[in-house]
ROLO-485702 format. One record per residue: residue in one letter; x negated, y negated, z negated of N, C-alpha, C in turn. Coordinates in steps of 0.05 Angstrom, whole numbers, padded with zeros to 5 digits, always signed. Atoms other than C-alpha are relative to their C-alpha. Layout:
N
AXYZXYZXYZ ...
//
This chain:
289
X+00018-00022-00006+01245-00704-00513-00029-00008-00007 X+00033+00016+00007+01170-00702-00540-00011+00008+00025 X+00011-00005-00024+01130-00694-00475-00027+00010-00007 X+00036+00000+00006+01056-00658-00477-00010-00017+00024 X+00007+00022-00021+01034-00714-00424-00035+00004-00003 X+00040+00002+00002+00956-00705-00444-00013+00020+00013 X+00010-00008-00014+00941-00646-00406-00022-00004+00025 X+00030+00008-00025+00878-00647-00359+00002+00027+00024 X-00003-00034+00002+00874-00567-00355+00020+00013+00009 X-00023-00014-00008+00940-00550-00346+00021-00022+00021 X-00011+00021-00013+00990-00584-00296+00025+00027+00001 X-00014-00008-00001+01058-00560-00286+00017-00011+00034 X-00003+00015-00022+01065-00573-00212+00023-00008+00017 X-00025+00003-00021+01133-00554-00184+00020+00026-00023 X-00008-00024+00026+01189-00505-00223+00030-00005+00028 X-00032-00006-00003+01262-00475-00192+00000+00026+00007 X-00004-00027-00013+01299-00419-00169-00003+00023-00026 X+00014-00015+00019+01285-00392-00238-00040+00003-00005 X+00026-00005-00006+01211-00400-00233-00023-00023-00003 X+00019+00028+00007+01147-00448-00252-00018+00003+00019 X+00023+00000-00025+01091-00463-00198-00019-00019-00029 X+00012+00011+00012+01036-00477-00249-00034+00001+00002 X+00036+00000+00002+00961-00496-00255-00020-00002-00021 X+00020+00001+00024+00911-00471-00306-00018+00011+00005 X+00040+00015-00020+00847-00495-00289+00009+00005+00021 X+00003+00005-00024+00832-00477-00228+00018+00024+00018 X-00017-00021-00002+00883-00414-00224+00028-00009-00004 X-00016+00006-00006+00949-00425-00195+00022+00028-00007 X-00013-00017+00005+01005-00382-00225+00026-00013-00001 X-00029+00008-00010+01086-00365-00211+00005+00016-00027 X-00015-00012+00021+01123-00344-00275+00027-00014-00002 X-00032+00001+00003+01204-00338-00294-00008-00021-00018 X-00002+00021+00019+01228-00399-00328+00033+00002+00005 X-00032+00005-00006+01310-00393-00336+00016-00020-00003 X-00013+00024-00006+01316-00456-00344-00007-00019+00030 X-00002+00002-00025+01301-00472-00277+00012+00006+00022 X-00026-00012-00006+01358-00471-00241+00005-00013+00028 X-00003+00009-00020+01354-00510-00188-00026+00006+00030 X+00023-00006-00019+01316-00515-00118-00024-00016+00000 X+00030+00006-00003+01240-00522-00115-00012-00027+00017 X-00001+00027-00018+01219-00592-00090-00024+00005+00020 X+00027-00005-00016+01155-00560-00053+00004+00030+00007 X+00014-00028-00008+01130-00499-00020-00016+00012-00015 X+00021-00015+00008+01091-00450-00061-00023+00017+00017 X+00010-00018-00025+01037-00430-00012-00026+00010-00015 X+00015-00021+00014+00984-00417-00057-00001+00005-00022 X-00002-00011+00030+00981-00365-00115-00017+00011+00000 X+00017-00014+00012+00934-00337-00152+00014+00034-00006 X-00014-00015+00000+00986-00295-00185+00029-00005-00012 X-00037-00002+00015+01062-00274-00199+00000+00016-00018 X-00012-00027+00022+01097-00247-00251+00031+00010+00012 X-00026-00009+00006+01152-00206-00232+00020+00010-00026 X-00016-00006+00014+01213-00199-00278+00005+00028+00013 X-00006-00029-00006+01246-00119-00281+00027-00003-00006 X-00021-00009+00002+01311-00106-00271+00011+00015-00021 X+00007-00018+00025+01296-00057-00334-00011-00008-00024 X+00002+00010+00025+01270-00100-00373-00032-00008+00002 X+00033+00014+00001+01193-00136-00382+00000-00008+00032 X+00017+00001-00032+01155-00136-00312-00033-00001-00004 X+00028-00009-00001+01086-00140-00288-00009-00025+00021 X+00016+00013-00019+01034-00186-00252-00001+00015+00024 X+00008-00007-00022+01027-00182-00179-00022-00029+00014 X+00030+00014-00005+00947-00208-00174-00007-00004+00029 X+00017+00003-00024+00919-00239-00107-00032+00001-00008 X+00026+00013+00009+00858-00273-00141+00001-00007-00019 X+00006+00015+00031+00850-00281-00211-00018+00019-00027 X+00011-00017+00015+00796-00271-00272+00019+00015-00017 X-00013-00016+00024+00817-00224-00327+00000-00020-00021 X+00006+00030+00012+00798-00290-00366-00016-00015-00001 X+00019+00029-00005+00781-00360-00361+00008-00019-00022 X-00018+00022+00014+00796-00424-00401+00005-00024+00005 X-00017+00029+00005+00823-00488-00408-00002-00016-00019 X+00003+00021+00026+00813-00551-00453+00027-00011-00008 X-00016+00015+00004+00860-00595-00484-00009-00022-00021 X+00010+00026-00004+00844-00665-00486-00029+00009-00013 X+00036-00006+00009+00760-00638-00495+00004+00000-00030 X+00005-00001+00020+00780-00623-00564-00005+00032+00002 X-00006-00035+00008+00803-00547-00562+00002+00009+00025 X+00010-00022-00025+00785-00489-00518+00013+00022-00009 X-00027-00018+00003+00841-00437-00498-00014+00021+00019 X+00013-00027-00027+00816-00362-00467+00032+00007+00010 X-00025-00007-00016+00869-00351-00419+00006+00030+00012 X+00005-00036-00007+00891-00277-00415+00035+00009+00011 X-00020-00012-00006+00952-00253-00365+00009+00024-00021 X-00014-00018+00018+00999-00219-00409+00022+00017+00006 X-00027-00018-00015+01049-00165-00399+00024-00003+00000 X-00024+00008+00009+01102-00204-00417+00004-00029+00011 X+00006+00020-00012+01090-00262-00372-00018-00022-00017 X+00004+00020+00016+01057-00302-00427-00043+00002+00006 X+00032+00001-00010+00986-00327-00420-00025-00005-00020 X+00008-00001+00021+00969-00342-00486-00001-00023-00024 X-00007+00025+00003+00987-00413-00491+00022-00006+00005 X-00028+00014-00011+01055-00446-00493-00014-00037+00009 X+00017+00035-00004+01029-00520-00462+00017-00027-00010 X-00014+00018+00010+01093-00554-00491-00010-00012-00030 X+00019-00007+00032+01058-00541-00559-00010-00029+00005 X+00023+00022-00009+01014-00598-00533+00009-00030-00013 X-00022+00028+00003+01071-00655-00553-00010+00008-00038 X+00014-00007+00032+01052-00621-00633-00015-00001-00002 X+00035-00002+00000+00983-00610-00628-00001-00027-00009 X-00001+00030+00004+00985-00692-00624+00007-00007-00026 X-00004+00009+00026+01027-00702-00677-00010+00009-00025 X+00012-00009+00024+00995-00659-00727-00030-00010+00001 X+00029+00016-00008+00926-00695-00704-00001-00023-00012 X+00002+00027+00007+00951-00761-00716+00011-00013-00029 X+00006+00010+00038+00981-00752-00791-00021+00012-00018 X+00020-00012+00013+00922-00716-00809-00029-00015+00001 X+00028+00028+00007+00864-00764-00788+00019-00024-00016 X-00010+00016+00017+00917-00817-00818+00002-00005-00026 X+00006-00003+00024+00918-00786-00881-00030-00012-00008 X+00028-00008+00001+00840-00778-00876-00007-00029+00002 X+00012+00026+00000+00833-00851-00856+00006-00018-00026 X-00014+00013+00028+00875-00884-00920-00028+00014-00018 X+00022-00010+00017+00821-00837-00960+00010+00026-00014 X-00013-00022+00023+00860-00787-00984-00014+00029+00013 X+00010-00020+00009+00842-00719-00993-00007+00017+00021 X-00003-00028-00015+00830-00655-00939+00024+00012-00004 X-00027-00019+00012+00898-00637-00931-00006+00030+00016 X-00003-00023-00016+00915-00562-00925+00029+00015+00005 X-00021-00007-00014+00955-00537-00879+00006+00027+00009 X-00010-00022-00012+00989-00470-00865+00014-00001+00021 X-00016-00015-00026+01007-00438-00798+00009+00018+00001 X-00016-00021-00004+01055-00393-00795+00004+00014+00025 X-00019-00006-00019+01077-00342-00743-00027-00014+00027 X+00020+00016-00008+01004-00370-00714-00002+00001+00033 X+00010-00017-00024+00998-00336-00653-00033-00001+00009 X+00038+00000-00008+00929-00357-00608-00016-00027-00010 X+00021+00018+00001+00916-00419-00649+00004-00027+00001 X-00001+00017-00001+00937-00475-00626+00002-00029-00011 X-00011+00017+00026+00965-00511-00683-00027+00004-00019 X+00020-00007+00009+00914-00482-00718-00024-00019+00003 X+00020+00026-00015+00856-00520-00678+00007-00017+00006 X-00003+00029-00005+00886-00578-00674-00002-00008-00033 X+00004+00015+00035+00889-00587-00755-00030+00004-00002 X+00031+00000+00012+00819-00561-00764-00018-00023+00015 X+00014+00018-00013+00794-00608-00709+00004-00030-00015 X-00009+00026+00013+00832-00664-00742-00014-00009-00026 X+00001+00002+00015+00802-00649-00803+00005+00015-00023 X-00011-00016+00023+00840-00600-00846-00013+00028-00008 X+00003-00017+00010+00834-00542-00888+00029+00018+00020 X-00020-00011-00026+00879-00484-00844+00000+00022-00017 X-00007-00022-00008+00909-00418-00859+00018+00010+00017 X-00004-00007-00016+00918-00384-00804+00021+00028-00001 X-00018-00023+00008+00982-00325-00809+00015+00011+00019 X-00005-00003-00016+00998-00283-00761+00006+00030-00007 X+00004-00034+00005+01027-00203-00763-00011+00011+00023 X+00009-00009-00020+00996-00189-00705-00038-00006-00006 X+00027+00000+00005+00924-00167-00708-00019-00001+00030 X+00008+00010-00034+00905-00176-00631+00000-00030-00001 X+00001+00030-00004+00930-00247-00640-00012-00018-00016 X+00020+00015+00022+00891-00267-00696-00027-00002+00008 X+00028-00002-00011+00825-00234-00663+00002-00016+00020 X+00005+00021-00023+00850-00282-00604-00007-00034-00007 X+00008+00031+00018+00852-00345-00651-00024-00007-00004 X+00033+00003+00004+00782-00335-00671-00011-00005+00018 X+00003-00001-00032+00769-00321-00600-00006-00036+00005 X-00006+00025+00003+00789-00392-00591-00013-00030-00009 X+00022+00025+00014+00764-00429-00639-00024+00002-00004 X+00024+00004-00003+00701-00405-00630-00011-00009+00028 X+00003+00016-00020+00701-00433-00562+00003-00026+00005 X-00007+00029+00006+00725-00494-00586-00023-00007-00020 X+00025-00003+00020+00656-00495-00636+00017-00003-00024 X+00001-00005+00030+00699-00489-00697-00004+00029-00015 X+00006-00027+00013+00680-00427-00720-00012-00009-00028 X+00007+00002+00013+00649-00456-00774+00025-00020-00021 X-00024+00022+00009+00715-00502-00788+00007+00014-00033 X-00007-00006+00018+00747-00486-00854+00032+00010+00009 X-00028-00016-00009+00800-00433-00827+00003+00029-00014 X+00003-00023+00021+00824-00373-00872+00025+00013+00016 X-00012-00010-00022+00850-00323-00818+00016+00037-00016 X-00012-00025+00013+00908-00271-00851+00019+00010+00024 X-00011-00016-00014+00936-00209-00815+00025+00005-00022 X-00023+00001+00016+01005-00209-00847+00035+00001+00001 X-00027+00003-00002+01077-00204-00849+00004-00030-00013 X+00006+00016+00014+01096-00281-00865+00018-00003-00023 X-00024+00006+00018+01153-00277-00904-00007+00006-00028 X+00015-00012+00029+01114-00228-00957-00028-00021-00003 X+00015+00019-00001+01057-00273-00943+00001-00025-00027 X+00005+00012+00011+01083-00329-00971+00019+00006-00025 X-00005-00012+00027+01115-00299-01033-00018+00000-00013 X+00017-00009+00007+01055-00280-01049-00016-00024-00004 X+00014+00030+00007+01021-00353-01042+00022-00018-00012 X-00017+00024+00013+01083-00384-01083-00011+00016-00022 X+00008-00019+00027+01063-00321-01148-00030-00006-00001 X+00032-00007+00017+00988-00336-01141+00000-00036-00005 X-00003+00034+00011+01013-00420-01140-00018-00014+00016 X+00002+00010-00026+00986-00441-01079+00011-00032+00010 X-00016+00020-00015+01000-00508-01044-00011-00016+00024 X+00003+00023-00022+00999-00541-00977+00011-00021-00001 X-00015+00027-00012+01005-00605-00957+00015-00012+00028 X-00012-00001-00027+01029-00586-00887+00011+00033+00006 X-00008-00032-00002+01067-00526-00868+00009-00005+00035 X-00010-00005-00031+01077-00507-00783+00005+00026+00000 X-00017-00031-00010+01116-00447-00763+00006+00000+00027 X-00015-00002-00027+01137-00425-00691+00007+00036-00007 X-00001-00022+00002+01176-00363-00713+00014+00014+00026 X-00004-00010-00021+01202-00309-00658+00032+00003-00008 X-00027-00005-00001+01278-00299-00637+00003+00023-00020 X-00004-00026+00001+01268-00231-00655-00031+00021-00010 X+00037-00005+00005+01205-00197-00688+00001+00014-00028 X+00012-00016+00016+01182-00140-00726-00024-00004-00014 X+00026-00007+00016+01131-00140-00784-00025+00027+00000 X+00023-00030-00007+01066-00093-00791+00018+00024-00010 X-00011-00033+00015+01112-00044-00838+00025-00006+00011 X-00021-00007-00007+01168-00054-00796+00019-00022-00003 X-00020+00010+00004+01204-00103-00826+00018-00021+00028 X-00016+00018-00018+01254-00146-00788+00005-00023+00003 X-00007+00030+00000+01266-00219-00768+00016-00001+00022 X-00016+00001-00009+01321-00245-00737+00002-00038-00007 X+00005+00029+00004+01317-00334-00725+00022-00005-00020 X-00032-00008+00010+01387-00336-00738+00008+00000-00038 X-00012-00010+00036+01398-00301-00808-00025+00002-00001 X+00019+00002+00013+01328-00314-00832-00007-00027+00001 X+00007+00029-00002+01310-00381-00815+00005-00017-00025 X-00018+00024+00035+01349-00423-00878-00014+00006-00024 X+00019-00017+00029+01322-00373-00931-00036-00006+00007 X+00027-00010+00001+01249-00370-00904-00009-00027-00001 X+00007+00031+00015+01244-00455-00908+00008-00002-00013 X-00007+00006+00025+01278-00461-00971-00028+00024-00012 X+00019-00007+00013+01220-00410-00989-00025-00009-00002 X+00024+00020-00010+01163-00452-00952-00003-00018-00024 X+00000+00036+00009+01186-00512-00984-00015+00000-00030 X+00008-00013+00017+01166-00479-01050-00036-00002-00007 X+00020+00002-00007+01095-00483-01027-00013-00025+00010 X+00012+00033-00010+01087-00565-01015-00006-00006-00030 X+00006+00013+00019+01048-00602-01056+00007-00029-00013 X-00010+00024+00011+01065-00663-01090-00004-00018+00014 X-00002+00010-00026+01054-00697-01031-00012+00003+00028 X-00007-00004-00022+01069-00674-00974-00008-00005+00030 X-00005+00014-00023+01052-00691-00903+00019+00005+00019 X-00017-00013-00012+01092-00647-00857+00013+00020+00002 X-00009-00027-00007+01140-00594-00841+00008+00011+00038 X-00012+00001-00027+01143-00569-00768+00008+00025+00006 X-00012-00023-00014+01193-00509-00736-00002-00011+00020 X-00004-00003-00032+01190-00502-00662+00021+00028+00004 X-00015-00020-00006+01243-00452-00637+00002+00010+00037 X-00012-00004-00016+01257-00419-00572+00023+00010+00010 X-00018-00020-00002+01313-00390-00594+00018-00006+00013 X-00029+00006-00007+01373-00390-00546+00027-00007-00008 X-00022+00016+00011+01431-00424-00564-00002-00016-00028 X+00016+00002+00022+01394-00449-00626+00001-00036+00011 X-00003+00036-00005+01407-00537-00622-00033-00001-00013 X+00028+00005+00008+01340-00568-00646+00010-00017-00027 X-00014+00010+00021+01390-00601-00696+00008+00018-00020 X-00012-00025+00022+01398-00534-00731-00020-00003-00023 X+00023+00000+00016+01327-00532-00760-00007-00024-00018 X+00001+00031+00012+01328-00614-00768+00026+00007-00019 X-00022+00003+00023+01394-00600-00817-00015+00017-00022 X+00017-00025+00024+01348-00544-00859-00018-00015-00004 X+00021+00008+00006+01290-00586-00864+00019-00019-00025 X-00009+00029+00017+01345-00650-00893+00013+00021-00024 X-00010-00013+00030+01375-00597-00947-00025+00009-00008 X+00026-00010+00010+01310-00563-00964-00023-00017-00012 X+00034+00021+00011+01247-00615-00965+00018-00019-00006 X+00003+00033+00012+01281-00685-00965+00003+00008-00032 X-00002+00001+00030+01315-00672-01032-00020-00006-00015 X+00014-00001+00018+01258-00662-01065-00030-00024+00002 X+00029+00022-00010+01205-00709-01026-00002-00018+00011 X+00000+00031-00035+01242-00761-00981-00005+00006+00018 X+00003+00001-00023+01221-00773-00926+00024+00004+00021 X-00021+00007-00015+01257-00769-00867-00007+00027+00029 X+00001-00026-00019+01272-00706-00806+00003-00010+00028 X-00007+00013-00037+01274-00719-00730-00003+00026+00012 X-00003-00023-00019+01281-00662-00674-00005-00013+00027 X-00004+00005-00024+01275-00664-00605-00002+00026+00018 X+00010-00012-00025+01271-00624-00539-00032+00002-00002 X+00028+00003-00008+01197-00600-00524+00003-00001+00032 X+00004+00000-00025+01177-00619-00444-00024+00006+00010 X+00018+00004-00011+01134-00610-00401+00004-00022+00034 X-00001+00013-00021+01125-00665-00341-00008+00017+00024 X+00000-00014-00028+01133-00636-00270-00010-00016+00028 X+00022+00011-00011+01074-00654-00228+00030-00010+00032 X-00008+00015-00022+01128-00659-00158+00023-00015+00007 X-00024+00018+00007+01191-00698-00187-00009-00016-00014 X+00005+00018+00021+01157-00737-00244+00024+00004-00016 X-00015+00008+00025+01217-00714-00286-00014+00020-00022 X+00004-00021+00032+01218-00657-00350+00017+00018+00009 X-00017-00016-00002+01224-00594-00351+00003+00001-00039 X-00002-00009+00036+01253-00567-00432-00014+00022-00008 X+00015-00029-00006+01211-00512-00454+00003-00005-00033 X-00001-00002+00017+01240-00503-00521+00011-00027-00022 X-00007+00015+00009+01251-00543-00582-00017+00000-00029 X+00024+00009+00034+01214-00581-00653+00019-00003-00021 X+00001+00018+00021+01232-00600-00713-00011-00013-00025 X+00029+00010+00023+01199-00643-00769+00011-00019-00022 X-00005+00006+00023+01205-00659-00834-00033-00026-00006 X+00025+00017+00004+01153-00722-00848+00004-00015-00013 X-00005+00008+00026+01135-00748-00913-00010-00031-00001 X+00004+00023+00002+01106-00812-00900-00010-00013+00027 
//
């Protein structure tokens, strides 16, 4: 399991019953987690706020005390605006945090040997995160997201984090036509990150599905590395989805052509009142040297 262990900002204090007891900043929030299955090793006595789940389907916050938004660091590099969402989501996944790292540490690595500004595409971007962690590191970024709320949130972001001035090239897009369109104009990264959705509509509708798109849409990525390479990373949430599915697509797709070598794991987060892990998803990575 990769662990995000560096958190300051965020703490993950207690989780069961279906449910996380978490702390960001100084705002204490209860949200569904179904992998939490067991009983709660503490009392929840104070919340900020809940998210109820619906019987029907979504749900809704039930607010005691909390801004409309605040933020959060991670490790004093990057600054996250934290915005309750209608879908329990807050705008940050904090497992992310175990990536963030690794794409930090082959990117100043590169940068330290002498080699070049690598650039790196984010796919499927959402608020960023991946994002500001390469530009902080150093890199050139495109930022790709079909969602035009979540792009204006990225900016959001990294202009709280002072990169605004970073070298980030922020597209509202479907990604799949996206990057068609950066393999015909001959394009190349030297890092490619994706976190695509189970399930997810494009701006004109189109459809994605992890499942039956996934294989085709990295064998199209791969298309788009440059003669050398640094990384490839999928993250998935998808249910029933091994983290060994993505690690077998990276070893037919990239090694062939570039070496290197694939690893997977569990993403965790550490649980402030057991000291063990909870799973909150899954990586995989293709890494060229």
């Amino acid at each position: 399991m990769w662990v995000a262990s560096n958190w300051k900002d965020y703490q993950l204090l207690d989780c069961g019953e279906g449910k996380r007891y978490e702390r960001w900043g100084k705002q204490l929030l209860v949200r569904p987690d179904p992998q939490a299955i067991w009983e709660p090793a503490q009392k929840w006595n104070k919340v900020n706020a809940v998210y109820h789940r619906s019987n029907t389907g979504g749900g809704s916050w039930e607010v005691f005390n909390l801004p409309e938004q605040w933020q959060i660091s991670y490790r004093n590099t990057i600054t996250f605006n934290i915005k309750p969402m209608s879908f329990k989501h807050t705008g940050v996944f904090p497992e992310q945090g175990a990536n963030w790292d690794f794409i930090t540490e082959m990117i100043q690595k590169r940068l330290r040997r002498g080699g070049e500004q690598p650039n790196v595409l984010n796919l499927f971007a959402y608020t960023g995160g991946a994002t500001m962690a390469a530009a902080a590191a150093g890199a050139k970024v495109c930022h790709v997201d079909a969602s035009k709320g979540m792009v204006s949130w990225a900016k959001e972001n990294a202009k709280s984090s002072g990169l605004s001035d970073a070298p980030i090239r922020y597209i509202v897009d479907d990604c799949i036509k996206f990057v068609k369109r950066e393999i015909n104009r001959g394009r190349k990264y030297d890092a490619i990150i994706m976190d695509p959705p189970s399930y997810g509509r494009g701006p004109s509708g189109e459809v994605w599905r992890f499942e039956e798109n996934i294989y085709d849409f990295v064998k199209l990525c791969s298309q788009l590395l440059s003669d050398d390479p640094l990384f490839v990373i999928i993250s998935s949430y998808t249910a029933g989805v091994s983290p060994s599915v993505p690690e077998y697509i990276l070893a037919r797709t990239v090694c062939p052509r570039f070496g290197g070598h694939t690893e997977s794991a569990e993403l965790g987060l550490p649980v402030g009142s057991t000291g063990l892990f909870l799973p909150c998803g899954h990586a995989s990575r293709w890494i060229g040297e």
